[in-house]
Structure formats: C-alpha cells, structure tokens
PDB file with one MODEL, atoms N, CA, C and O in Angstrom:
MODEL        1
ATOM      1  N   UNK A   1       0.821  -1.186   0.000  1.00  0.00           N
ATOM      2  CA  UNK A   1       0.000   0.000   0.000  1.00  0.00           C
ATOM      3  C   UNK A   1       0.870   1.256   0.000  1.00  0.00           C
ATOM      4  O   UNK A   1       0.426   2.176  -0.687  1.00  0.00           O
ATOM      5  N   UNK A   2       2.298   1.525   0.789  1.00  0.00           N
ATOM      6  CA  UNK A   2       3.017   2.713   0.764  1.00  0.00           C
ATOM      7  C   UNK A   2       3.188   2.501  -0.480  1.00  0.00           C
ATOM      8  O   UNK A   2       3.214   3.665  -0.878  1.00  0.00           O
ATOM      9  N   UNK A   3       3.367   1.671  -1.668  1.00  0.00           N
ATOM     10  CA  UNK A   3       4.010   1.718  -2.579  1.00  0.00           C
ATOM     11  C   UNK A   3       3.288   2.243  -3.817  1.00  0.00           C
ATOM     12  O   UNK A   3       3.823   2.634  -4.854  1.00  0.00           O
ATOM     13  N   UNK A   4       2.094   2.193  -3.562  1.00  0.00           N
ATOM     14  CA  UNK A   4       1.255   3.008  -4.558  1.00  0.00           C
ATOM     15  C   UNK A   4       1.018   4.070  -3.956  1.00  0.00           C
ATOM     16  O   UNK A   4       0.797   4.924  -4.814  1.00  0.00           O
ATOM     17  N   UNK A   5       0.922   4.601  -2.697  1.00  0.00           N
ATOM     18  CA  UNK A   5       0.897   6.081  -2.345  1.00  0.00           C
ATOM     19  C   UNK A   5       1.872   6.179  -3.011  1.00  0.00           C
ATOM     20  O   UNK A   5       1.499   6.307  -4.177  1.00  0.00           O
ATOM     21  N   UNK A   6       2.963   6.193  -2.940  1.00  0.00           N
ATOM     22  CA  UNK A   6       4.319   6.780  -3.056  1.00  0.00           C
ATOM     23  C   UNK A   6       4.667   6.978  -4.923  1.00  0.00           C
ATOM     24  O   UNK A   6       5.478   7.732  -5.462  1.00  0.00           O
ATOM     25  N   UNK A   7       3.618   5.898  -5.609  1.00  0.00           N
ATOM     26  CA  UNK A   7       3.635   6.571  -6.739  1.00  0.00           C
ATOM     27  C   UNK A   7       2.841   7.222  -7.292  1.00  0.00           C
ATOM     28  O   UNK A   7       3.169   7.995  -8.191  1.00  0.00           O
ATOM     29  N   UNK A   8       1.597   7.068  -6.888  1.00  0.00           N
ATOM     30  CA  UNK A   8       0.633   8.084  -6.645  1.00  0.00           C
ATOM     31  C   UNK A   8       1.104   9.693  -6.514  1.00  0.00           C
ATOM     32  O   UNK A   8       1.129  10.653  -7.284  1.00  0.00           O
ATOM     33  N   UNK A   9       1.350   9.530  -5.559  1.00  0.00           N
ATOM     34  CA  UNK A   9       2.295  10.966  -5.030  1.00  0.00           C
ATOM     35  C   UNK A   9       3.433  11.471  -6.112  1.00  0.00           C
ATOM     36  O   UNK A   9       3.869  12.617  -6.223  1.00  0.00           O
ATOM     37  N   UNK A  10       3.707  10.594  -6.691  1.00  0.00           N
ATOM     38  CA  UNK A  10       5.012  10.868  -7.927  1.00  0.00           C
ATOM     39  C   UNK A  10       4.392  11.710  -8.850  1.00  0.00           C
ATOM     40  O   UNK A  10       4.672  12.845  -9.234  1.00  0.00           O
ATOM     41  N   UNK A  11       3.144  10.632  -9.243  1.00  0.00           N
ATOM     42  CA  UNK A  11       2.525  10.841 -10.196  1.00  0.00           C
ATOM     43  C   UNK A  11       1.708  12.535 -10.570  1.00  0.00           C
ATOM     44  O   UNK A  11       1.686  13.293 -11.540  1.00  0.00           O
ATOM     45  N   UNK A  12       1.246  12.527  -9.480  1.00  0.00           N
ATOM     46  CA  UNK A  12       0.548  13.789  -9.122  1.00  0.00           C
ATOM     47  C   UNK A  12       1.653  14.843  -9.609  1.00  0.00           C
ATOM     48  O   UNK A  12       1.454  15.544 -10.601  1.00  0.00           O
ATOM     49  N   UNK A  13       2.867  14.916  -8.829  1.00  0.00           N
ATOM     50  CA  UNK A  13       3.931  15.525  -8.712  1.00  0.00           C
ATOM     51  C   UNK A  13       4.347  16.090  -9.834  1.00  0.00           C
ATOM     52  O   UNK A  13       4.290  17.279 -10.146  1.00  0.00           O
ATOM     53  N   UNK A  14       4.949  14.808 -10.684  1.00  0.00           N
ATOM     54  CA  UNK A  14       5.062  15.160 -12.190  1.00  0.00           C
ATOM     55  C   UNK A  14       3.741  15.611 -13.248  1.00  0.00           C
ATOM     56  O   UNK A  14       3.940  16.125 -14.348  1.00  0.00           O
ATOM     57  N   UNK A  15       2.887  15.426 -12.901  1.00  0.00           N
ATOM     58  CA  UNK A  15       1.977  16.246 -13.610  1.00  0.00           C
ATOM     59  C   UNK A  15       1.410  17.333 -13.399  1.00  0.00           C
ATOM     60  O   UNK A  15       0.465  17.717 -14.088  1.00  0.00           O
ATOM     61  N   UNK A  16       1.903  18.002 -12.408  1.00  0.00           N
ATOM     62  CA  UNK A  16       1.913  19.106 -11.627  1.00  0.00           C
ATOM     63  C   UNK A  16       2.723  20.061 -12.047  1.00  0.00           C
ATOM     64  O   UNK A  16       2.517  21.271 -12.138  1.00  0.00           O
ATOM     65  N   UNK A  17       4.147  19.104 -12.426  1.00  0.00           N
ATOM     66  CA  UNK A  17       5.158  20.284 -12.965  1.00  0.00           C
ATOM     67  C   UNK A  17       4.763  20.600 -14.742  1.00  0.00           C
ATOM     68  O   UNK A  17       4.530  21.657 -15.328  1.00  0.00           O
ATOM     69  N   UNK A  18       4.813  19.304 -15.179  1.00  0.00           N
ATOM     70  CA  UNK A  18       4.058  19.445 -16.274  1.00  0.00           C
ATOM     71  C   UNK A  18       3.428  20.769 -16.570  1.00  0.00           C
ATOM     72  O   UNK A  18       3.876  21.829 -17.006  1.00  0.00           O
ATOM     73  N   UNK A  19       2.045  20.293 -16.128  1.00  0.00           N
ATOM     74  CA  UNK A  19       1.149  21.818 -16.386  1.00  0.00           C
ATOM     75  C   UNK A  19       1.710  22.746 -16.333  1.00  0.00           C
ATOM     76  O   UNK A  19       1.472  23.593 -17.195  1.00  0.00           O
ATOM     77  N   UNK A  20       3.018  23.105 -14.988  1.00  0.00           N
ATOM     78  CA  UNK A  20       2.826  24.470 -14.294  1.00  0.00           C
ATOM     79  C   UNK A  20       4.173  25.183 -15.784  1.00  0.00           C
ATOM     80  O   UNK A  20       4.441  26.332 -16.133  1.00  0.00           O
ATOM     81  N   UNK A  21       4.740  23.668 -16.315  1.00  0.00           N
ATOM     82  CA  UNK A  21       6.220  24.432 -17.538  1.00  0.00           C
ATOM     83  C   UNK A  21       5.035  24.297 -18.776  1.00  0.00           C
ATOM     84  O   UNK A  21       5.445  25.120 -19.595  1.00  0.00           O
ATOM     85  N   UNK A  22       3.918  23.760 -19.284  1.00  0.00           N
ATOM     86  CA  UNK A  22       3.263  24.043 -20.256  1.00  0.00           C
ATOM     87  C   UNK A  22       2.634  25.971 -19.714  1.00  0.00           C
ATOM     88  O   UNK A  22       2.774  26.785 -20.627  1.00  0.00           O
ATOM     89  N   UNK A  23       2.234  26.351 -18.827  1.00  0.00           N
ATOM     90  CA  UNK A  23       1.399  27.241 -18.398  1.00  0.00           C
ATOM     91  C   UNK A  23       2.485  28.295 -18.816  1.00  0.00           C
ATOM     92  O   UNK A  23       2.171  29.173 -19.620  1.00  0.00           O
ATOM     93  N   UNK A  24       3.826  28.234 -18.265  1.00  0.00           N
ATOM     94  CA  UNK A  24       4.744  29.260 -18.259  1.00  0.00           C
ATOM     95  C   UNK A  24       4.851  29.491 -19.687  1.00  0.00           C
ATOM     96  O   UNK A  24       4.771  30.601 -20.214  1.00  0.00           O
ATOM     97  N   UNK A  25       5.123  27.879 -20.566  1.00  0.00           N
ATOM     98  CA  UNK A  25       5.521  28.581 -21.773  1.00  0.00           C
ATOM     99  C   UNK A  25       4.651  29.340 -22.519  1.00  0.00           C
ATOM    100  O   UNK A  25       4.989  30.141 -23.390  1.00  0.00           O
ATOM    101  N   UNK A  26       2.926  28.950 -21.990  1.00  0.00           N
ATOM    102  CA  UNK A  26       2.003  29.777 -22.861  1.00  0.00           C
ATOM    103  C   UNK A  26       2.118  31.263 -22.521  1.00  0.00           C
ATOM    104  O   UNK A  26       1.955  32.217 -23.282  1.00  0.00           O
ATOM    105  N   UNK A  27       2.351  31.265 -21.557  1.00  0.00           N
ATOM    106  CA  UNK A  27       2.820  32.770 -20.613  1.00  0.00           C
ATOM    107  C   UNK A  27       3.493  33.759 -21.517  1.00  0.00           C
ATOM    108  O   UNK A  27       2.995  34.826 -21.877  1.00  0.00           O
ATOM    109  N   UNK A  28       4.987  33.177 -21.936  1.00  0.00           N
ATOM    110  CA  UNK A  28       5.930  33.486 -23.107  1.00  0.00           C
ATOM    111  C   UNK A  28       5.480  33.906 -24.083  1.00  0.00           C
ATOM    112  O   UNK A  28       5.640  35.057 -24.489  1.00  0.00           O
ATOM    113  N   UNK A  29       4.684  32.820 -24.751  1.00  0.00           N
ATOM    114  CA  UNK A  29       4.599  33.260 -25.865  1.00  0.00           C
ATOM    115  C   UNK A  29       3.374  34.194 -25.956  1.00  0.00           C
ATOM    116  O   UNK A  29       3.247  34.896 -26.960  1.00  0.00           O
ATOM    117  N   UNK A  30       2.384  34.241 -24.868  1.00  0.00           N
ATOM    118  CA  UNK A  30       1.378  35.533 -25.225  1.00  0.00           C
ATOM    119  C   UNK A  30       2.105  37.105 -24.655  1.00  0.00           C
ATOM    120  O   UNK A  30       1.744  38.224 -25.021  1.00  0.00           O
ATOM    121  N   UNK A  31       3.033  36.831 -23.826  1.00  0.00           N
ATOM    122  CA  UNK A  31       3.560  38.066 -23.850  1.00  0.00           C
ATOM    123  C   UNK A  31       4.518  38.829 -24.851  1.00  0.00           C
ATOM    124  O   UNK A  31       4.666  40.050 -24.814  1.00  0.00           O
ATOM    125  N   UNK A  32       5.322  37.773 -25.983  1.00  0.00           N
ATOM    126  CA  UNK A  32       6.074  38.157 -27.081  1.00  0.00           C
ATOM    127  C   UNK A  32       4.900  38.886 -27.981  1.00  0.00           C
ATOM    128  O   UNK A  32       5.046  39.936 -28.608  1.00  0.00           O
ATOM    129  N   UNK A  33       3.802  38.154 -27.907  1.00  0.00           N
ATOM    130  CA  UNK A  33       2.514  38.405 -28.903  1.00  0.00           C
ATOM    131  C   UNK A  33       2.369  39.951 -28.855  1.00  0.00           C
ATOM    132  O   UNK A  33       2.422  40.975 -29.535  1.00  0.00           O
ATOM    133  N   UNK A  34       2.140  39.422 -27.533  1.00  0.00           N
ATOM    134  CA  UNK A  34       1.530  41.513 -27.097  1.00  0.00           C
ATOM    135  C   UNK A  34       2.443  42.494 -27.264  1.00  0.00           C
ATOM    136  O   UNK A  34       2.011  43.633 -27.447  1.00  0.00           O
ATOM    137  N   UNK A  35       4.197  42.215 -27.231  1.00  0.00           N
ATOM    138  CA  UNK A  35       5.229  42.651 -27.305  1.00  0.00           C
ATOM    139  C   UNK A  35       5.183  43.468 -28.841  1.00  0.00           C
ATOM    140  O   UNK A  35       5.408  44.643 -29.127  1.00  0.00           O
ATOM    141  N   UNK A  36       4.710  42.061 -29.839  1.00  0.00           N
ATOM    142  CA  UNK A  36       5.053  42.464 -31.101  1.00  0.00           C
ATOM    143  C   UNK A  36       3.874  43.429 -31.892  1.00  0.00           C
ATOM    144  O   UNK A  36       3.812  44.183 -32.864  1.00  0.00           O
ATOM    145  N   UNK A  37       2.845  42.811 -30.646  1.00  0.00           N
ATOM    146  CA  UNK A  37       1.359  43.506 -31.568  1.00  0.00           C
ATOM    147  C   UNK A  37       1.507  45.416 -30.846  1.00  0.00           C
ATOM    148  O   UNK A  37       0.785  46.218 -31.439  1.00  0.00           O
ATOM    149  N   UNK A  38       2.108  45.814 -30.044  1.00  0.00           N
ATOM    150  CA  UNK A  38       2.813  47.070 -29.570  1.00  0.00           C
ATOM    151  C   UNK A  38       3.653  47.678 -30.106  1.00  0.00           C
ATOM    152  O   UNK A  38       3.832  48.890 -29.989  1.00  0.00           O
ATOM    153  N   UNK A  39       4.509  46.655 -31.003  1.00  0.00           N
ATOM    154  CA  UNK A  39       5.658  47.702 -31.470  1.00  0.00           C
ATOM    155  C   UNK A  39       4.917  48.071 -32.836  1.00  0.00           C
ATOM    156  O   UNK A  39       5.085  49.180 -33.343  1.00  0.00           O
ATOM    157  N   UNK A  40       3.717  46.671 -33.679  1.00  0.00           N
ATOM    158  CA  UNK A  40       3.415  47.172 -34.983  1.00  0.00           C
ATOM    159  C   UNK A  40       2.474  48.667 -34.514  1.00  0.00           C
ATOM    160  O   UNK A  40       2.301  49.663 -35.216  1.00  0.00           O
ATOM    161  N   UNK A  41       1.935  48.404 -33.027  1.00  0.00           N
ATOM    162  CA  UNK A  41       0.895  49.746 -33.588  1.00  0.00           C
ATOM    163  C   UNK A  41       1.736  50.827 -33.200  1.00  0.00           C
ATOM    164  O   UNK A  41       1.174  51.887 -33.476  1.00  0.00           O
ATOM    165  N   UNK A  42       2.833  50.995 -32.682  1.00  0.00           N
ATOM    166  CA  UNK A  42       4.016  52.615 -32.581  1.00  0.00           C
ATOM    167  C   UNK A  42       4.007  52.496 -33.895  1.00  0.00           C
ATOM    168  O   UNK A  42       3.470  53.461 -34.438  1.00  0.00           O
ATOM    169  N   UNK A  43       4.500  51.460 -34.810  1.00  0.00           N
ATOM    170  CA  UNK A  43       5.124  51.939 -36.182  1.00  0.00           C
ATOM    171  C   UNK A  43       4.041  52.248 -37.331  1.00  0.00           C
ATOM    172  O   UNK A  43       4.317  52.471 -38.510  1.00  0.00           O
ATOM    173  N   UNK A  44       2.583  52.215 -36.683  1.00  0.00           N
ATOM    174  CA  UNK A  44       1.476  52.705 -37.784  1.00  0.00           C
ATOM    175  C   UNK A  44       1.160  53.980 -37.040  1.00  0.00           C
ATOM    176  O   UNK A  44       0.656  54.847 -37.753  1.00  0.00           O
ATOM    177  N   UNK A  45       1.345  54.306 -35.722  1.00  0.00           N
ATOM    178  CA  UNK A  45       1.156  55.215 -35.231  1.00  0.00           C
ATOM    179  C   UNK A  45       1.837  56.712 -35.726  1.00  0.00           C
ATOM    180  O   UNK A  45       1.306  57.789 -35.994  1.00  0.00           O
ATOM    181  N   UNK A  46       3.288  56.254 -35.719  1.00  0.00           N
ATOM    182  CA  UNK A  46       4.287  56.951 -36.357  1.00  0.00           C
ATOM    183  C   UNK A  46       3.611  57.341 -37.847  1.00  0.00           C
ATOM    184  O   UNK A  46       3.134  58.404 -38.244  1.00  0.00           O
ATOM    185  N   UNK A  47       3.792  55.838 -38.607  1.00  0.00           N
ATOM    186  CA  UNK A  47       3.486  56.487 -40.189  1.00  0.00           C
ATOM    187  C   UNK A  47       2.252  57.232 -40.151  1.00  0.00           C
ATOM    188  O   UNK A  47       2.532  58.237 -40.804  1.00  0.00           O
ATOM    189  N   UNK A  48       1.001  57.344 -39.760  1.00  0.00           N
ATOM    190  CA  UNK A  48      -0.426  57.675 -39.741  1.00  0.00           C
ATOM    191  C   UNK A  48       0.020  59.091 -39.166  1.00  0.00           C
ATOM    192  O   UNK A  48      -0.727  60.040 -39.407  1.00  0.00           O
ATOM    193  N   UNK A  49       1.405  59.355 -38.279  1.00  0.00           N
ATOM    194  CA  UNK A  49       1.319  60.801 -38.383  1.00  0.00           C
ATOM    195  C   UNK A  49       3.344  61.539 -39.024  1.00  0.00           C
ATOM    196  O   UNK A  49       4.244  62.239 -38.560  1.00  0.00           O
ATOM    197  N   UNK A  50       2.987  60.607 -40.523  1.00  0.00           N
ATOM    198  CA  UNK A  50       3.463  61.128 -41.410  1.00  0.00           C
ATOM    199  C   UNK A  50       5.012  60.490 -41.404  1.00  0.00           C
ATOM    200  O   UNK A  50       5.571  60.923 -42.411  1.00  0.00           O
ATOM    201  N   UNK A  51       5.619  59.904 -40.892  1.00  0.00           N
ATOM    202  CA  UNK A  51       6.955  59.858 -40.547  1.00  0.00           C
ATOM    203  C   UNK A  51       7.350  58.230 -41.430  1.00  0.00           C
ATOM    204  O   UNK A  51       6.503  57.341 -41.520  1.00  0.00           O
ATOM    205  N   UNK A  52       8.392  58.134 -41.858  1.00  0.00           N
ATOM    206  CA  UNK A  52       8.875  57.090 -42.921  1.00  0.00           C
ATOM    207  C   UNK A  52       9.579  56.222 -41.881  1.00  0.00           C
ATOM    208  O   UNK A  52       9.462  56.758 -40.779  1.00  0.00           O
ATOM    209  N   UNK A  53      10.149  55.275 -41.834  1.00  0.00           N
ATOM    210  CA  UNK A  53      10.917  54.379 -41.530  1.00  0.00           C
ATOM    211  C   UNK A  53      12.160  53.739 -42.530  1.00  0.00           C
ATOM    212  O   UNK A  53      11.722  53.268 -43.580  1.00  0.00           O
ATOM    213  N   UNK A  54      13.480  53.666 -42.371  1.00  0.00           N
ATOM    214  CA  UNK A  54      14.251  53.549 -42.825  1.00  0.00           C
ATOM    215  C   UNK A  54      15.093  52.044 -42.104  1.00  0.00           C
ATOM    216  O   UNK A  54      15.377  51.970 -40.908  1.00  0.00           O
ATOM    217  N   UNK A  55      15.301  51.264 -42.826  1.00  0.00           N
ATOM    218  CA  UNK A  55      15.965  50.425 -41.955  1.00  0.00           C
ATOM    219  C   UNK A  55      17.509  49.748 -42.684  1.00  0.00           C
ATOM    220  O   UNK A  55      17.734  49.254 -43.788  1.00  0.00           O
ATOM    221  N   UNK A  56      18.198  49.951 -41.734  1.00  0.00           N
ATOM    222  CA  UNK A  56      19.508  49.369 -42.136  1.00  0.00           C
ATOM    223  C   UNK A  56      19.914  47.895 -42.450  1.00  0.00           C
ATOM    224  O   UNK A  56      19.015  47.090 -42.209  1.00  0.00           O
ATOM    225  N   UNK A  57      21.056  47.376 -42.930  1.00  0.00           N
ATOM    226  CA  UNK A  57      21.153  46.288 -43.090  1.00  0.00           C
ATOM    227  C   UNK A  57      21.753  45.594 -41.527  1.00  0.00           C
ATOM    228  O   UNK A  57      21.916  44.467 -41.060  1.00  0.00           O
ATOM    229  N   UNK A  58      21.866  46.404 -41.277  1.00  0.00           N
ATOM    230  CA  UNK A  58      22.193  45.747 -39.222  1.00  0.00           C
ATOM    231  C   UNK A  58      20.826  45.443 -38.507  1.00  0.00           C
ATOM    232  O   UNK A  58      20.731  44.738 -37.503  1.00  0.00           O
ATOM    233  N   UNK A  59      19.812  46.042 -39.127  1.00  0.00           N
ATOM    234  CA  UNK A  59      18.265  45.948 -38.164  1.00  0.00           C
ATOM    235  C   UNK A  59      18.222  47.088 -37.931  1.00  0.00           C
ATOM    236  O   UNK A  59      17.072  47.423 -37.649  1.00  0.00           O
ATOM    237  N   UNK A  60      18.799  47.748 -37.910  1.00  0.00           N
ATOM    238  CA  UNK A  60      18.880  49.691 -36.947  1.00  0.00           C
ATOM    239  C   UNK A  60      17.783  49.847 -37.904  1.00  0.00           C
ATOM    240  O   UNK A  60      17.864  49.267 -38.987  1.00  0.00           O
ATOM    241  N   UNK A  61      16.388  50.837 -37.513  1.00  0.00           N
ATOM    242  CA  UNK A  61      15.443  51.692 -37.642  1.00  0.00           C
ATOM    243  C   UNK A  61      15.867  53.254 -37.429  1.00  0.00           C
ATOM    244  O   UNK A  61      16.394  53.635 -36.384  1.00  0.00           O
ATOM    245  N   UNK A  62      15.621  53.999 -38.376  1.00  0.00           N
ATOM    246  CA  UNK A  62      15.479  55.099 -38.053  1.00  0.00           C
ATOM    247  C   UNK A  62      14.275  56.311 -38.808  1.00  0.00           C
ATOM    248  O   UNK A  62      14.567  56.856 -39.872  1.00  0.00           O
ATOM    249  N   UNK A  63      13.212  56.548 -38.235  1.00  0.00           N
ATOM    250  CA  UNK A  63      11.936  57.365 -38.322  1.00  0.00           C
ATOM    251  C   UNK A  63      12.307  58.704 -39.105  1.00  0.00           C
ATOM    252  O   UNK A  63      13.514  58.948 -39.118  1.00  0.00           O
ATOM    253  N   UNK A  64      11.710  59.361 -39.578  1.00  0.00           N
ATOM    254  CA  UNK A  64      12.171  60.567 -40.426  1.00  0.00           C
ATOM    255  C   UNK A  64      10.763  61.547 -41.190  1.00  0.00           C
ATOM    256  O   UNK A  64       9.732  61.137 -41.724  1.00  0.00           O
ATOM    257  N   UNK A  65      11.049  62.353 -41.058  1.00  0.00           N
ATOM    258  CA  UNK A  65       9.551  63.027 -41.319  1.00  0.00           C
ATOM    259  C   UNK A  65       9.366  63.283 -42.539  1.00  0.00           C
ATOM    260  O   UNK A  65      10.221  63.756 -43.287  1.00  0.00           O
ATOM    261  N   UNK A  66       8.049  62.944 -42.886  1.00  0.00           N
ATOM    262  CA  UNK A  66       8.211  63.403 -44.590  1.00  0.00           C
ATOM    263  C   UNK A  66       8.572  65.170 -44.417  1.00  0.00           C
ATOM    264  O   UNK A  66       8.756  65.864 -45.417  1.00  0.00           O
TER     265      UNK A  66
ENDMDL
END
C-alpha cells in the first residue's frame, strides 16, 4: 500500500510540474505576442502621423519626417 501512495504521489507531482512548464511557456509566448502587436501599432502610429521608416542592413530603424 506505501508503494502506490508513493507513486501516486510521484505521479501527481510530475503532472503538476508538467502543467505548471506548459502554463509558463504559454505565458511566453502571449507576452512576445503583445510585445510584437505594440511595437506594430508605434510603427502605424508613427506612419499615420506622417513619418517614414528607414531600416539598415544591421536591423537599426530610423523614423524621419516626410
């Protein structure tokens, strides 16, 4: 009988962590989401009040007014 508590108890355990590293990673990735859906609306924000975007071959951005 300890011996099925005891995997019982495992069991629980590991599916416990389970959930809690599936939960985190959904965590991740809805906060990159919101991350990215923030930077597109600065950069329509920007153009909608007139300003171009220029981007380098390094990634560098730089804004510029018509």
């Amino acid at each position: 009988m300890i011996i099925v508590s005891y995997i019982v108890d495992e069991l629980i355990e590991e599916s416990t962590e389970n959930l809690n590293s599936q939960h985190n990673e959904n965590i991740s990735k809805i906060k990159e989401k919101i991350h990215i859906h923030k930077i597109a609306l600065y950069q329509k924000r920007k153009m909608d009040k007139g300003y171009l975007t220029f981007v380098f071959n390094d990634g560098t951005n730089i804004w510029a007014k018509k």
